[in-house]
N, C-alpha and C positions, 0 to 999 in steps of 0.2 A: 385208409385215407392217406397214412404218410408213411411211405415207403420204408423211409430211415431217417435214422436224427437230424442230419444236414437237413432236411427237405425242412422239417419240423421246427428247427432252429432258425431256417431262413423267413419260414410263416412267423413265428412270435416275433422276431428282430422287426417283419414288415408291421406288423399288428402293436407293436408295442407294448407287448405282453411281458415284461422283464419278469417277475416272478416265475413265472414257468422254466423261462427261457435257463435262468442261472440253475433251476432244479435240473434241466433236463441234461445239459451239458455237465454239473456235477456228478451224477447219478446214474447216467444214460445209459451207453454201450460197453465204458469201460470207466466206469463212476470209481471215486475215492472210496467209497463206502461200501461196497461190494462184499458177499458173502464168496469168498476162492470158492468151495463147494456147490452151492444155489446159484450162485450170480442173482441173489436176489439181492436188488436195495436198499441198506439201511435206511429209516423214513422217519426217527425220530432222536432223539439224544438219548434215551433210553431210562429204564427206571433200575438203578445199579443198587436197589438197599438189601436187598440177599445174595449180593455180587461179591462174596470176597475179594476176588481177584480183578481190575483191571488191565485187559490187556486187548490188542489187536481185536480177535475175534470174540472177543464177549461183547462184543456192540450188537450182535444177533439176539443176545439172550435178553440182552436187556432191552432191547425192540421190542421181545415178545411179552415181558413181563411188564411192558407200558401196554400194551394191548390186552393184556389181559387185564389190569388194572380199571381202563376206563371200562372196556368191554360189561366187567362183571357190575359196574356200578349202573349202569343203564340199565339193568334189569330187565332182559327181550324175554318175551313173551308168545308162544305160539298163536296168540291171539293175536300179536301184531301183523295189520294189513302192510306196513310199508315202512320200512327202517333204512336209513341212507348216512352213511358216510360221507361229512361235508371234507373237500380238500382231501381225497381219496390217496392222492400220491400214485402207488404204482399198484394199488390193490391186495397190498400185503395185510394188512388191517381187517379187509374184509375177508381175506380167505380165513386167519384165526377166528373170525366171529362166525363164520357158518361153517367152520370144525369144529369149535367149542359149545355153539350156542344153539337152542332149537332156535332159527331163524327161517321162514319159509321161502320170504323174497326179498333181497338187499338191492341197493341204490349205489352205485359213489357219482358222487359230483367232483369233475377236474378240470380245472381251466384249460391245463396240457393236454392238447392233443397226440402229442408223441405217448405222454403216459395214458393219456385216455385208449388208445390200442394199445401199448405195452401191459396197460392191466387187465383188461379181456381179453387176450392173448393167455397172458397170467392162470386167469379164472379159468379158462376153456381150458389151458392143461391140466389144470387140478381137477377136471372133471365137475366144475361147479359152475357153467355156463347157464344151465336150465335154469340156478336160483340166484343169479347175478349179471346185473351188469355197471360198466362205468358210463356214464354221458359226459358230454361236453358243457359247462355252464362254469357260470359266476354263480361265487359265494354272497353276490351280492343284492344279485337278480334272481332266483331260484329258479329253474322253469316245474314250480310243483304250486297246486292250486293251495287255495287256502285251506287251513284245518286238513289239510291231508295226509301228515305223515303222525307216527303213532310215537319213534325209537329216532333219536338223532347223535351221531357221536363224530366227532372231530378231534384228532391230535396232531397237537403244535402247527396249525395253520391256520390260526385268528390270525396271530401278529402279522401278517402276512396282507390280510384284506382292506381293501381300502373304500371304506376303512372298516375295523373295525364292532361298530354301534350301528352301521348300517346293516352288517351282516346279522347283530343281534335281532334286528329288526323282522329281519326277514325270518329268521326263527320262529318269530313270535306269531309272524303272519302263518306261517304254513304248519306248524304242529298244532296239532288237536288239542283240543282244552284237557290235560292232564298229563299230553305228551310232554317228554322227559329228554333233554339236552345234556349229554355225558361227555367232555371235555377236557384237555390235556392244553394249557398254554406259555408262551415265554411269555415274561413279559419284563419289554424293554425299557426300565425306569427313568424318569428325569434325571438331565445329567445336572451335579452338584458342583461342577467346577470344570476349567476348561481343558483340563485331561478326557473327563468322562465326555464332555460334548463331543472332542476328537473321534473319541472310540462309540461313540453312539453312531454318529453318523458313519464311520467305516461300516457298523452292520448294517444302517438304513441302506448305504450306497451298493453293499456288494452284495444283500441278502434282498433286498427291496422291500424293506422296510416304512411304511408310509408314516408322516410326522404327526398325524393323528392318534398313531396309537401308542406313541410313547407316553406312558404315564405311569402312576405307580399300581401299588395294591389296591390300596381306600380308592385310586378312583376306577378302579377296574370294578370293586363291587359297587360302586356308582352307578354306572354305566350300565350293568347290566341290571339292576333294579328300574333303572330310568327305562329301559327297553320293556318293564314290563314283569321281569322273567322271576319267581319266585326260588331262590338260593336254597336249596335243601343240604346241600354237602358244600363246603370251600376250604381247601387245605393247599399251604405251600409247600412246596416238592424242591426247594434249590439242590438243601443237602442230599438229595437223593436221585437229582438229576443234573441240573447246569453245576456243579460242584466236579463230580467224578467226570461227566463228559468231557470238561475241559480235560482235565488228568489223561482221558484217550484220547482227546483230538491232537494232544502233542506229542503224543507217543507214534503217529502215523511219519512214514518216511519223509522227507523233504524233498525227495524225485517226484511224488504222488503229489503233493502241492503244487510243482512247478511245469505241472502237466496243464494245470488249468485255470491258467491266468491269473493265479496268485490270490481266487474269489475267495476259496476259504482259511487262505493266508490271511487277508486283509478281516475278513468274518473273524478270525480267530484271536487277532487281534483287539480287535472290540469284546468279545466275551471274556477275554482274562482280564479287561481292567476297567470296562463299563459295567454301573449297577442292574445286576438282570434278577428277575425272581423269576420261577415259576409255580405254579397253580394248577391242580384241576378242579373240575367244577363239575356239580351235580345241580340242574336246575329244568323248574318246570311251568309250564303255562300254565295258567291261572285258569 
């Protein structure tokens, strides 16, 4: 569908797609986050607690160790009809989940259309096109009927939806009565003074952040009760994730910043002095 980034860039700018758009152009052709080796996408802040070391390239490891993390808590099941990755990103998620996982047939959902073929691209060269694909859709509108998915896992792209409680929702409509929601999220806390308001809204403005889903913990698991959804597992992750990430996100050159419009300058900013938690989450339909 889109040839290359530009074309892609120029559709979400028309569309009014910012979410995407800021992913695409950070992460794209010659994204900050980049593996030298793969050229694969960093896609999430990472899970650093048997990370000694911080440094440049251990942002890969600790990619794979948040994917295994949520991966293994969804507990996929060869019996599962239909397992999908919400906010798929670049399809790196799914290819650790059907090399690690007996999985027969995977889903991701991606609002990017650049990454929507960037990750089937992806999957077809790993050789795993037969048991995957990515589609184009909102996190908010599913195009999956109701009761029909079995396995649903998403990492760090709630905060992102707007909003939010909506997308919960939709959860609840399309997984099966027992299906199981496995989760990775930031979550960007009420600001307590007009420091943190500044640095709140630098990430709403440069990450596209929607002001619905700023809130705290208590009302995160609020929310997702109010949506329905039965909490099996809920544990916060800062110290082992937004804590050390920062520690890497400054250690990246200042050339590699100023390539691209200063988005995760200004993002970066807000994470070192606004209150952020994060969370994963294990939860399941009733």
């Amino acid at each position: 569908m889109f040839t290359s980034l530009s074309k892609a860039i120029h559709f979400l700018r028309s569309s009014g797609n910012t979410t995407a758009l800021v992913y695409d152009e950070m992460l794209g052709s010659n994204g900050i986050a980049r593996d030298e080796r793969t050229h694969i996408p960093s896609v999430n802040m990472g899970y650093w607690k048997d990370i000694p070391e911080i440094s440049q390239e251990k942002i890969h490891i600790a990619n794979q160790a948040m994917f295994r993390l949520v991966s293994e808590a969804a507990l996929f099941s060869e019996k599962d009809e239909k397992v999908v990755d919400i906010g798929c990103g670049f399809a790196t998620n799914m290819k650790y989940c059907l090399e690690n996982h007996k999985i027969s047939k995977m889903v991701g959902l991606n609002i990017s259309p650049f990454q929507t073929e960037w990750g089937n691209r992806f999957l077809k060269d790993a050789g795993l096109a037969a048991k995957a694909e990515v589609i184009l859709g909102s996190a908010t509108d599913m195009p999956f009927e109701d009761d029909s998915i079995d396995r649903m896992i998403s990492i760090e792209a709630a905060f992102h939806f707007d909003n939010r409680e909506t997308f919960l929702k939709e959860v609840i409509r399309v997984l099966k009565p027992g299906g199981i929601l496995s989760m990775a999220d930031l979550i960007i806390c009420k600001p307590r003074n007009w420091l943190q308001r500044f640095f709140v809204k630098s990430i709403r403005r440069s990450l596209y952040v929607p002001a619905e889903n700023v809130y705290d913990y208590d009302e995160y698991v609020a929310v997702m009760q109010r949506c329905g959804l039965e909490i099996l597992h809920i544990e916060p992750m800062s110290k082992e994730v937004t804590y050390p990430f920062k520690k890497w996100f400054w250690k990246r050159p200042v050339s590699v910043f100023l390539k691209y419009n200063l988005l995760w300058s200004v993002a970066g900013l807000g994470f070192m002095y606004a209150k952020l938690d994060y969370i994963r989450v294990v939860a399941r339909k009733k």
